[in-house]
C-alpha positions as CSV (number, residue, x, y, z in Angstrom):
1,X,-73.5,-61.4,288.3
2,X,-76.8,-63.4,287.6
3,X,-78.9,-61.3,289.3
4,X,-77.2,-58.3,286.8
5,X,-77.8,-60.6,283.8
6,X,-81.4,-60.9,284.7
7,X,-82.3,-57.2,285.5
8,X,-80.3,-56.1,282.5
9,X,-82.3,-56.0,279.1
10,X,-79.0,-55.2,277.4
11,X,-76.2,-56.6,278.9
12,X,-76.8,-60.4,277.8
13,X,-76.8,-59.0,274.1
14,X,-73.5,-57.5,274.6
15,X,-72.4,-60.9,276.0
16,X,-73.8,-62.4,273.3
17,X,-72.2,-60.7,270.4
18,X,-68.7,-60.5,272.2
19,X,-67.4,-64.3,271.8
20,X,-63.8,-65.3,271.8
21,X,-63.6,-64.5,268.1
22,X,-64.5,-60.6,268.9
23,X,-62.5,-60.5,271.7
24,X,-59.4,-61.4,270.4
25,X,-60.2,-58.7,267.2
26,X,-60.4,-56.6,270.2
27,X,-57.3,-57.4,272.2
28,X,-55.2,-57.4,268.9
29,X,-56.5,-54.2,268.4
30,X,-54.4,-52.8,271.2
31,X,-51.6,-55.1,271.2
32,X,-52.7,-58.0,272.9
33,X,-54.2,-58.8,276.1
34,X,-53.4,-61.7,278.9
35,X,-55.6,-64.2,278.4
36,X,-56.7,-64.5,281.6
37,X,-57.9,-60.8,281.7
38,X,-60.4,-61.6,278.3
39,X,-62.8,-63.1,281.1
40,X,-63.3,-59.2,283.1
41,X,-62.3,-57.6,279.4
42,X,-65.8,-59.0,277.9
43,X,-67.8,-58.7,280.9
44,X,-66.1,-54.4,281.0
45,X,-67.4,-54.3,277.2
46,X,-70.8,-55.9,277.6
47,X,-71.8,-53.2,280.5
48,X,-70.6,-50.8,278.4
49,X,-72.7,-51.6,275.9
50,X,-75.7,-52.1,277.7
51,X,-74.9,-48.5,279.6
52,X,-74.7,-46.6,275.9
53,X,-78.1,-48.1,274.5
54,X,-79.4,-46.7,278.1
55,X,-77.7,-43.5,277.3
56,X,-79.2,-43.4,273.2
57,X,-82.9,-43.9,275.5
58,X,-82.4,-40.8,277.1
59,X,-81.1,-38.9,274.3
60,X,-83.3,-39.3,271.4
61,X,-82.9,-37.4,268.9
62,X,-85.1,-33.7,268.8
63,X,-87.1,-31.8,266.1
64,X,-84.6,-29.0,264.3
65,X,-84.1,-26.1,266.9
66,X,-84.7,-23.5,264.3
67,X,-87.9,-25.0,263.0
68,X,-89.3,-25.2,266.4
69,X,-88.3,-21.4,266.8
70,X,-90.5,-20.8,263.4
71,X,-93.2,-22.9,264.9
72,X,-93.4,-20.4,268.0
73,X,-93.5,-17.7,266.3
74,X,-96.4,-19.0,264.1
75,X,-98.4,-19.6,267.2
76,X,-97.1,-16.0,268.9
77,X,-98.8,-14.2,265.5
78,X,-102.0,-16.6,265.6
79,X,-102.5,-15.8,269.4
80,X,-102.0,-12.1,268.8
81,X,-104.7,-12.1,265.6
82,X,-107.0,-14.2,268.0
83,X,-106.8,-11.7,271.0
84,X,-107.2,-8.5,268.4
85,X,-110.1,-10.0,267.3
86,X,-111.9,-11.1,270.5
87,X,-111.0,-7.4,271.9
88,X,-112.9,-5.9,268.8
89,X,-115.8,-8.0,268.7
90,X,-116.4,-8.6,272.8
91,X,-119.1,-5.9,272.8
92,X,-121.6,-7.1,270.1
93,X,-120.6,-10.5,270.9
94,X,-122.2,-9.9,274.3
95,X,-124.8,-8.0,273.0
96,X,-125.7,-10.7,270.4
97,X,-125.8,-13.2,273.5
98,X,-127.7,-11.7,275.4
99,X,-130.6,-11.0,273.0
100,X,-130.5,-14.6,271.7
101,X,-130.6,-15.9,275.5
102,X,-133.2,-13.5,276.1
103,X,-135.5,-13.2,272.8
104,X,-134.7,-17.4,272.2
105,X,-137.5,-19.7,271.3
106,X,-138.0,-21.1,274.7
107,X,-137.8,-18.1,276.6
108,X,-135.1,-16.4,278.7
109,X,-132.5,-19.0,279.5
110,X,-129.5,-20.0,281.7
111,X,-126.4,-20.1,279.6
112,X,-122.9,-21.8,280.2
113,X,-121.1,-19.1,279.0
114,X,-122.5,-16.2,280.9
115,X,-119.0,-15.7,282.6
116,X,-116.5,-16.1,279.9
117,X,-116.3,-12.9,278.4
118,X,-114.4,-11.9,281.2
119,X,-111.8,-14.7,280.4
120,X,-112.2,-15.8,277.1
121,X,-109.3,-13.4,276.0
122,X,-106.7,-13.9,279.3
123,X,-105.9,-17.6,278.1
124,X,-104.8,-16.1,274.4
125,X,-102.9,-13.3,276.2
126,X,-100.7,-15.8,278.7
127,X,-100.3,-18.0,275.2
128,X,-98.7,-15.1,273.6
129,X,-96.7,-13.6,276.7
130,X,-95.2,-17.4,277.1
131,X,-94.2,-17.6,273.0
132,X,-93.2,-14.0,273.6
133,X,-91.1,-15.1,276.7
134,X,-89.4,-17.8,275.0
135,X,-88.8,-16.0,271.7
136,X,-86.8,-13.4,273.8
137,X,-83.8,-15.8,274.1
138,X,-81.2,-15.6,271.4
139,X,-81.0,-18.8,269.6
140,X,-77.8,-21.4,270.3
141,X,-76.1,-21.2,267.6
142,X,-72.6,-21.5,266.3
143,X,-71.2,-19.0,267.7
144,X,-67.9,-19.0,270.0
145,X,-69.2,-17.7,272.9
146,X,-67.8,-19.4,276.1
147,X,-70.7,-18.6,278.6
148,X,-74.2,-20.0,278.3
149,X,-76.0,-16.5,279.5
150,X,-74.1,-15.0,276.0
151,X,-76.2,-15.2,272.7
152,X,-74.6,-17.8,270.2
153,X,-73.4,-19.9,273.4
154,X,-72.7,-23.3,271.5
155,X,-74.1,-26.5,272.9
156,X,-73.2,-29.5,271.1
157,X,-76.3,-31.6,273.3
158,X,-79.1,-29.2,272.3
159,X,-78.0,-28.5,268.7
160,X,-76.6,-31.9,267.6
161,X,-78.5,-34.7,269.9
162,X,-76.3,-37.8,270.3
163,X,-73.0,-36.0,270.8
164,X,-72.9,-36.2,274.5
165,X,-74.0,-39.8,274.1
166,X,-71.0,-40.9,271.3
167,X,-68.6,-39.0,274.2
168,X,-69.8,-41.2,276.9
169,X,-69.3,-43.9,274.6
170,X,-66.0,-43.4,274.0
171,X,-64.9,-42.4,277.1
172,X,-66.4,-45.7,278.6
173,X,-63.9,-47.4,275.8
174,X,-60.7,-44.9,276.6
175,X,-60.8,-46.0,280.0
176,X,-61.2,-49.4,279.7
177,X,-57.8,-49.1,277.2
178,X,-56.3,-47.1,279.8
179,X,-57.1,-49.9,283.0
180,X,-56.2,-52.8,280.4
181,X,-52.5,-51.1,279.2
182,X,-52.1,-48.4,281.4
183,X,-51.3,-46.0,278.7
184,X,-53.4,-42.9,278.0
185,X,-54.7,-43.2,274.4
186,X,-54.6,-41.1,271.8
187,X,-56.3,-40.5,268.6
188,X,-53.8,-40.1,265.2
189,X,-54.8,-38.1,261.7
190,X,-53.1,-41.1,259.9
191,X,-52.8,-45.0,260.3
192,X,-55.6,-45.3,263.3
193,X,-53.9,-45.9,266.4
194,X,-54.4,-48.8,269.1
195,X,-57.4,-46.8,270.6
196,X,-59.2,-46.1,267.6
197,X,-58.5,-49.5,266.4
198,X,-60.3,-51.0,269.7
199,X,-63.0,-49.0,269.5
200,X,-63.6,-49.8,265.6
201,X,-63.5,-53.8,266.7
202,X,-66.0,-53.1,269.7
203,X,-68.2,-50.8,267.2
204,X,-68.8,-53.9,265.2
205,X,-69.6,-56.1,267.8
206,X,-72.2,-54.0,269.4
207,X,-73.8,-53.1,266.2
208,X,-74.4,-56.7,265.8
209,X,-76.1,-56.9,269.3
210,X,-77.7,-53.6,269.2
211,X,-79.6,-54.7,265.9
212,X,-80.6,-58.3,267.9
213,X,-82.0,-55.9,269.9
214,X,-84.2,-54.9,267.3
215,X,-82.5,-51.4,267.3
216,X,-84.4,-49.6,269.9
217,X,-83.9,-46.0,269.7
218,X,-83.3,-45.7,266.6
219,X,-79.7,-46.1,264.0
220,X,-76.3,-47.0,265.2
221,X,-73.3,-44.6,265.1
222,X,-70.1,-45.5,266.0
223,X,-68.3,-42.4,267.5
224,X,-66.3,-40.4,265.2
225,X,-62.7,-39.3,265.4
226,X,-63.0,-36.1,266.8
227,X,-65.3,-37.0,269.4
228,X,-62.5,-40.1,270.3
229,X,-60.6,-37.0,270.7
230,X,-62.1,-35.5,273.0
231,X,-62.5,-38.5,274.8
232,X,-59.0,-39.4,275.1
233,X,-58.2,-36.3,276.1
234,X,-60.4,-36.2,279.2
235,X,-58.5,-39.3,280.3
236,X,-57.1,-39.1,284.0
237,X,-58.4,-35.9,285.2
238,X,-60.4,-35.5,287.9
């Protein structure tokens, strides 16, 4: 255990912000919990905690997929005007280089650039193919497509960044519930249930330590109801 304190830059902040004051908010939350298991029950917590800012690390948030697309074909259109105009302009380019080598004040001289002509306009080409290339792809949309080779295939972790992450997040918290009461938990459209309530007691305490933390990677978001969902639902399969 002290060797995981030390080599943990998280988990002592989780300990940290989950005292006997935010535990028992916590096991309230779900109906009480023996107070003998509030010992493993804020150690559980804490390496949650400390595996979700991991999680945010690896899942920063990315520049707007449809901008980006906008951006490429930008660059696609640049590279093609660049190629047309080295094709058009290669002869008397060469022509211009060769009498300026040749008829220069010191004479006929070597020149570095002798050989690019030949490759000066295969480097714009490749640019363009590999825009082109990507281009090709339909965009991930909204769509309700159910296969990722179909255009408008949704992805929640490419289009919205952090969902995937607040899943994990709450699926950490689901099973904990689930190991401390043994009951699969749920998520209700009115009065919050047990579940949600333990997570919205958790959620505070780990905003508090997240921002000792300085807030890495960025804001805190607590997960939202539909993603505790989601969660609960993958509860006890395989």
């Amino acid at each position: 255990m002290r060797a995981r304190l030390r080599a943990d830059p998280y988990l002592p902040k989780g300990l940290d912000f989950l005292r006997s004051t935010e535990l028992r908010a916590i096991a309230e939350a779900i109906g009480g919990v023996e107070q003998r298991s509030l010992v493993d029950l804020r150690y559980h917590l804490a390496s949650a905690f400390a595996q979700h800012v991991r999680d945010v690390a690896g899942d920063r948030l990315k520049p707007n997929r449809s901008e980006r697309r906008k951006a490429l074909r930008s660059l696609q259109a640049k590279a093609a005007a660049l190629r047309v105009a080295a094709e058009e302009n290669m002869p008397w380019l060469r022509s211009e280089h060769y009498e300026a080598k040749f008829f220069g004040a010191t004479g006929p001289d070597w020149s570095p650039f002798e050989y690019d002509y030949v490759a000066l306009v295969q480097p714009v080409e490749r640019l363009e193919a590999i825009a082109a290339s990507i281009l090709s792809v339909p965009p991930i949309g909204n769509g309700t497509a159910t296969s990722p080779f179909l255009a408008g295939f949704p992805s929640d972790r490419l289009e919205n960044p952090g969902t995937g992450v607040q899943f994990a997040f709450a699926r950490r918290l689901a099973q904990i519930y689930f190991d401390l009461t043994g009951k699969t938990p749920g998520v209700t459209k009115e009065q919050p249930g047990p579940y949600q309530r333990m997570v919205a007691a958790a959620s505070d305490a780990f905003r508090n330590a997240y921002k000792a933390a300085e807030s890495p990677f960025g804001e805190w978001r607590a997960p939202s109801r539909e993603v505790m969902q989601k969660a609960c639902k993958s509860i006890g399969r395989k």
